[in-house]
N, C-alpha and C positions, 0 to 999 in steps of 0.2 A: 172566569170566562164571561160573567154577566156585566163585567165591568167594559167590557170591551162594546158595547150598546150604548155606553153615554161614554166613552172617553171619542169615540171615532166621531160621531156627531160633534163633539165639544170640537175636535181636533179640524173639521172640516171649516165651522164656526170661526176658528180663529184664523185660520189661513184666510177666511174668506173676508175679515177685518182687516188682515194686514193686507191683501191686497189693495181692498178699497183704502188704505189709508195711503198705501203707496204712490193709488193713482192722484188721490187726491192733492199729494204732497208735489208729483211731477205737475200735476194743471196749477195750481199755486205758485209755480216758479219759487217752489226753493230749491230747484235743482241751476237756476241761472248762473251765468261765469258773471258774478259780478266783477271782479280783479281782470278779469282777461282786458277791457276796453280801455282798463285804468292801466294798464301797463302796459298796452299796444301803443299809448299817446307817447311813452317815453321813447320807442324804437324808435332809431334812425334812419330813414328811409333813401339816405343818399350816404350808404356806405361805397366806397369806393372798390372794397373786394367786389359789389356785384356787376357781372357785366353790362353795360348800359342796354342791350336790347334784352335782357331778363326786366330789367327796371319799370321802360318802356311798354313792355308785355304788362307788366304786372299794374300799370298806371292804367291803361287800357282795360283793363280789367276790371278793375276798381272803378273806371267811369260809368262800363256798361251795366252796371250793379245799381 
C-alpha cells in the first residue's frame, strides 16, 4: 500500500512529460503535411468530370485566400 505514495506521483510526473513533450513536438512542426503540397502540384485542376461553375467557384475561392 506504501507503494502506492511514489508510484501515483511518479505516475502523475510522467503524464506530465509526455504531455509537455507532445506540445512541444505539435509547436515544432513535426506534425506538418509535408507530402500534402508536394502531391496537390501533381492534381489536375481542369478535369473535365468537374462541372465548370464548381471550378469557377472553386478558382474564386482560391483567389480570395
Amino acid at each position: 500500500m506504501n507503494i502506492l505514495y511514489v508510484l501515483i506521483p511518479l505516475g502523475v510526473v510522467l503524464m506530465a512529460l509526455a504531455v509537455w513533450g507532445f506540445m512541444w513536438a505539435v509547436r515544432s512542426g513535426q506534425f506538418d503535411d509535408m507530402e500534402g503540397p508536394a502531391h496537390r502540384i501533381l492534381m489536375d485542376d481542369d478535369d473535365p468530370r468537374i462541372p465548370r461553375r464548381r471550378r469557377e467557384r472553386e478558382r474564386d475561392d482560391s483567389d480570395a485566400d
